[in-house]
C-alpha positions in Angstrom: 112.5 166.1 263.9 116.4 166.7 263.6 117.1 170.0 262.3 114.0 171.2 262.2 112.8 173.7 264.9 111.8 177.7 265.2 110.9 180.6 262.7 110.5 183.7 262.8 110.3 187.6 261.5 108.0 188.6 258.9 109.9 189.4 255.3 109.4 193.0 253.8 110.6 194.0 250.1 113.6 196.6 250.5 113.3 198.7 247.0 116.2 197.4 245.6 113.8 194.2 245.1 115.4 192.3 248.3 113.4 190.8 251.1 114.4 191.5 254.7 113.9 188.9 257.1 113.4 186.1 255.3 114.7 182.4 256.3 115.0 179.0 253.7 114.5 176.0 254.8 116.9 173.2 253.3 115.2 169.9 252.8 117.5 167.4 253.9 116.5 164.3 252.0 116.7 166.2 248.6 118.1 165.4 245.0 119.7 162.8 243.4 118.8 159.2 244.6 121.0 156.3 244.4 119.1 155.4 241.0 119.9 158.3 239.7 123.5 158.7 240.7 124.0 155.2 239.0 121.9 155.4 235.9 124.2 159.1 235.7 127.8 157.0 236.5 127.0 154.4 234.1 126.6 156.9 231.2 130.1 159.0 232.0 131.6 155.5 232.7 130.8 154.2 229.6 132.0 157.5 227.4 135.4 157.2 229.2 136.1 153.6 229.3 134.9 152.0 226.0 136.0 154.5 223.2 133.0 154.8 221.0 129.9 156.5 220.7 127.3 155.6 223.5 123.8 155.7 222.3 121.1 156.8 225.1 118.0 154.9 225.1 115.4 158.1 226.2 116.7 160.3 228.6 118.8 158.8 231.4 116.8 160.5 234.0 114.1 163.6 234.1 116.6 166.0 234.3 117.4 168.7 231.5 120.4 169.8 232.7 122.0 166.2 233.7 121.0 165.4 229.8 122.1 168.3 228.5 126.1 168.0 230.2 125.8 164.4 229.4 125.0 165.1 225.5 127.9 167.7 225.6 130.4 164.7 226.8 129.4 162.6 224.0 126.3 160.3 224.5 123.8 160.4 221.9 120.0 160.4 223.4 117.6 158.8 221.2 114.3 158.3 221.2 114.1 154.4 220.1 116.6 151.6 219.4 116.1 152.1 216.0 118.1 155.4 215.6 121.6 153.1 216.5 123.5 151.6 214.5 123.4 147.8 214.6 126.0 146.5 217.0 126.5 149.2 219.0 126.7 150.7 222.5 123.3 151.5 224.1 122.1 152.1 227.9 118.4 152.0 228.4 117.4 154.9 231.0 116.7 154.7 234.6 113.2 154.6 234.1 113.2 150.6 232.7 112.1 149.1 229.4 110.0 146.4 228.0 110.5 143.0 226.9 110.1 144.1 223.6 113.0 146.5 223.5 115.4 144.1 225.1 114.1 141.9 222.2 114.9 144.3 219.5 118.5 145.2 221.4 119.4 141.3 221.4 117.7 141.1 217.5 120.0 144.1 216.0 122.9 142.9 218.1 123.3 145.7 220.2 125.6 145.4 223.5 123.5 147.1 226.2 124.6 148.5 229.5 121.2 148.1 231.8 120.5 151.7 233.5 116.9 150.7 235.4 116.9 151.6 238.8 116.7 148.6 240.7 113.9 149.4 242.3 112.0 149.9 239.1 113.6 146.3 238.3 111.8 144.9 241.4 108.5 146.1 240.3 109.1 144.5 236.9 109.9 141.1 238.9 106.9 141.5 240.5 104.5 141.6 237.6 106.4 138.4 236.5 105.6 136.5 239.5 102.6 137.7 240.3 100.8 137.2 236.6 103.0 133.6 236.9 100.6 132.9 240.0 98.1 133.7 238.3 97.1 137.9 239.4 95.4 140.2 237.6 97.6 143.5 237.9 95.9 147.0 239.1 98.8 149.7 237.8 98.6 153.1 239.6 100.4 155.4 237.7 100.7 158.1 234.8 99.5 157.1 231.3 102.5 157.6 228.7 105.1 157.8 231.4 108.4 155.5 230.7 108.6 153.6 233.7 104.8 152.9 233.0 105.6 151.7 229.4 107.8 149.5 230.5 106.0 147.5 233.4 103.0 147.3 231.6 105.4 145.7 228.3 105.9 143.2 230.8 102.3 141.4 230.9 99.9 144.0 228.4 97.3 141.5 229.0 96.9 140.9 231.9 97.8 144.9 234.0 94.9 147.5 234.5 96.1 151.0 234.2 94.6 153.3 237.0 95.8 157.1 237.1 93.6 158.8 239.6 90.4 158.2 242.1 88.2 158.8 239.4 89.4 155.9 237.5 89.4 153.4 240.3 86.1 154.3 241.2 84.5 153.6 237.8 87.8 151.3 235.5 86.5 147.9 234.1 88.9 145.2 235.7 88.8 142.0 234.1 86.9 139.3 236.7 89.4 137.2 238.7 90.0 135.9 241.9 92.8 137.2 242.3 94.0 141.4 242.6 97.3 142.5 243.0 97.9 146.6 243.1 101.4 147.6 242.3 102.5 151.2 241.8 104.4 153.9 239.9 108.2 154.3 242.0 107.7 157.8 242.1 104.4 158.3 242.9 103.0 160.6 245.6 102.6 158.6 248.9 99.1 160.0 250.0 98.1 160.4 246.3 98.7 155.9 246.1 96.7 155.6 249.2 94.0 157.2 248.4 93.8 155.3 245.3 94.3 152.0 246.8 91.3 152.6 249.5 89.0 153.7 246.6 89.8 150.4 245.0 88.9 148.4 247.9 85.5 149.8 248.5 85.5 148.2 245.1 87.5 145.2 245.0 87.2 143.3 248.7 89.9 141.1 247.6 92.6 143.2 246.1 96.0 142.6 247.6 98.7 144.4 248.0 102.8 143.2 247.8 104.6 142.6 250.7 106.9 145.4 250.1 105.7 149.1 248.9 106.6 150.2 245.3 106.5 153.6 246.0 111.2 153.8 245.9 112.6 154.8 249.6 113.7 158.3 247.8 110.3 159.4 246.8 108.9 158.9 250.3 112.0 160.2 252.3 112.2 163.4 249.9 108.1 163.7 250.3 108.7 163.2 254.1 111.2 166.1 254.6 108.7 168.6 252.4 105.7 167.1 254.5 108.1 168.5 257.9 108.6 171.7 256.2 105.2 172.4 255.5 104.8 171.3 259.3 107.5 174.4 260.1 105.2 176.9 258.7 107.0 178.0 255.2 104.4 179.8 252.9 106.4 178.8 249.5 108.2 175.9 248.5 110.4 175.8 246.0 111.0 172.4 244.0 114.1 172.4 241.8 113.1 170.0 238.9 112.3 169.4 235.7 109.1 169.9 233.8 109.0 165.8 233.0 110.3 165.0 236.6 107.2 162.7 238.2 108.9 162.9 241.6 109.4 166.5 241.3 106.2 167.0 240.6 105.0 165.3 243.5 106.5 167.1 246.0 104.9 170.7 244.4 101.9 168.8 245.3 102.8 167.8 248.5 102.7 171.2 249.4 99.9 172.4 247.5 97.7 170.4 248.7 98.9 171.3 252.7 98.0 175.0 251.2 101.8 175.9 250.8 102.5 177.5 247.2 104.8 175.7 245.5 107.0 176.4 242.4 108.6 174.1 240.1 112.1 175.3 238.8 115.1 174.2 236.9 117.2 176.5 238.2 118.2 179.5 240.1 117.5 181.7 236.7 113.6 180.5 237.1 113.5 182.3 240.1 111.5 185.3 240.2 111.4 187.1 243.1 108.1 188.8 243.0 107.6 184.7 243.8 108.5 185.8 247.6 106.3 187.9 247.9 104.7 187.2 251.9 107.3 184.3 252.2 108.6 184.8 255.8 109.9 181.2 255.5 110.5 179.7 251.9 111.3 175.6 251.8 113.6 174.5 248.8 114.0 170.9 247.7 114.8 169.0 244.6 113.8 166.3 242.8 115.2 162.6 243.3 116.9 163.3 239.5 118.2 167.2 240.4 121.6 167.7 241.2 122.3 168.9 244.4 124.5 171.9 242.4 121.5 173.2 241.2 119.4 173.6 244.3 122.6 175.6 245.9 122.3 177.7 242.9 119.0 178.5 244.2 120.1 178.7 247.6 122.5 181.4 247.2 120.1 183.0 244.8 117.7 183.4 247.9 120.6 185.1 250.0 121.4 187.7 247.2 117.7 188.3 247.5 118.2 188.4 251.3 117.8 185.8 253.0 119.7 185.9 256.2 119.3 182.3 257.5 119.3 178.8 256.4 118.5 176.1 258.0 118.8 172.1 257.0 115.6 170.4 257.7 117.0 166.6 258.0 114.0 163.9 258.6 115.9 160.9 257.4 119.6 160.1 256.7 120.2 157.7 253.5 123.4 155.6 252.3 121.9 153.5 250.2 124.2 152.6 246.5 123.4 150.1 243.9 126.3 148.3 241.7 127.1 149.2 238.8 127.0 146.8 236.0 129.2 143.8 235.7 131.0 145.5 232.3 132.0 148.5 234.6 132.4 147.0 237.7 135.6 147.5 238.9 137.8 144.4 240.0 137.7 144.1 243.8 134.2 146.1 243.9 
């Protein structure tokens, strides 16, 4: 893999709390997706260019401190549609909403700018189509999660909820012919799979869509911990929010290849009795962490004495989605 190759020297505490010896390995995928970089442009786009208060539907993404700089330009977060005024600005988060908000936008006349990452916009399409041909949906993801809410508002009836093996093993699906699994964007790769097989020791005739669910980001950022872990490192630190799915994942990711992992917001979090053992130490972030932050951490790790870091780069992305047509720029 590009970028990835050699290690070595084992890491001692100096008493001044540093640790000699030690190397970091830069995930390369890491951070902020194309989603996210939208969902985040549309918001400072919108609080330059129309004059008025902007009123955030949830937070924009599962980041605190991309809400936090955000709130501190001006938007307003808010929990439901209800909290803004009638007629007035509102984005729904990257993380997609039901039919029954965009109901309740169009009923209290609100003019909405339309933040769901597009990928999260082609699962919704899918349910659509798929209930429309006459599917019963199997959902794998997490129970009270907002981009869960909001592809299950699209057909209540007719989607099964499964979070775990457990729960595919023993759920009551409804009888009919036809199965279609769809998944959670930001799901863990191997943590789907395993879910999926359990469901067809179950369910023969349970299909799956022609395209994975699982967003390009989540696996390419899973990936480049997966070659990291491959590389030896004994900790890996994910820099990430508490309500960050994706972050999340890739602590597990590790975990589970018997790395310790740490989830962090920032380079404060960071406590170094955390390297203790760590000759090499992987660092990430989440698809909805700004790159800023995991530098913080980086150069955290070099006061601490690191002496070498190294990009680990197992995929190279350029994808970007369009903004909206009401701040779409003319030529764009």
């Amino acid at each position: 893999m590009a970028g990835c190759a050699g290690a070595g020297g084992f890491p001692w505490h100096d008493e001044d709390g540093t640790v000699d010896g030690m190397k970091v390995l830069l995930a390369n995928p890491r951070c902020c997706c194309a989603g996210v970089d939208r969902a985040v442009e549309i918001v400072k786009q919108s609080l330059t260019r129309f004059g008025e208060t902007v009123y955030v539907r949830k937070e924009i993404v599962h980041n605190r401190f991309v809400v936090d700089r955000l709130r501190e330009q001006g938007a307003v977060f808010v929990e439901e549609l209800a909290e803004v005024p009638e007629g007035a600005l509102a984005v729904y988060s990257a993380h997609g909403v039901s039919p029954a908000v965009r109901d309740e936008a169009a009923a209290r006349a609100l003019r909405v700018l339309d933040a769901t990452c597009p990928l999260v916009t082609k699962v919704h399409e899918e349910v659509r189509r798929f209930v429309g041909a006459g599917y019963h949906i199997v959902l794998i993801g997490k129970k009270g999660h907002e981009e869960v809410e909001g592809t299950m508002g699209c057909a209540p009836d007719d989607i099964t909820l499964i979070e775990d093996v457990e729960q595919a093993r023993s759920v009551t699906v409804p009888e009919s012919d036809k199965l279609m699994v769809l998944t959670q964007t930001t799901l863990g790769v191997d943590d789907a799979k395993v879910i999926v097989d359990a469901l067809r020791e179950r369910f023969r005739h349970l299909e799956l869509p022609p395209a994975e669910d699982i967003c390009y980001a989540t696996q390419n950022r899973q990936n480049a911990v997966k070659a990291m872990c491959e590389r030896g490192i004994e900790l890996l630190l994910v820099v990430g929010s508490r309500n960050s799915s994706n972050a999340a994942r890739l602590v597990e990711v590790g975990v589970v290849r018997g790395v310790r992992g740490q989830l962090i917001d920032t380079a404060d979090d960071l406590d170094p009795a955390t390297l203790e053992g760590a000759e090499t130490v992987g660092v990430t972030g989440g698809a909805s962490t700004p790159d800023a932050l995991v530098q913080g951490v980086v150069g955290r790790l070099r006061e601490l004495g690191a002496e070498d870091v190294e990009v680990c780069t197992t995929a190279v992305e350029n994808t970007v989605f369009k903004l909206p047509d009401m701040l779409a720029v003319k030529g764009d």
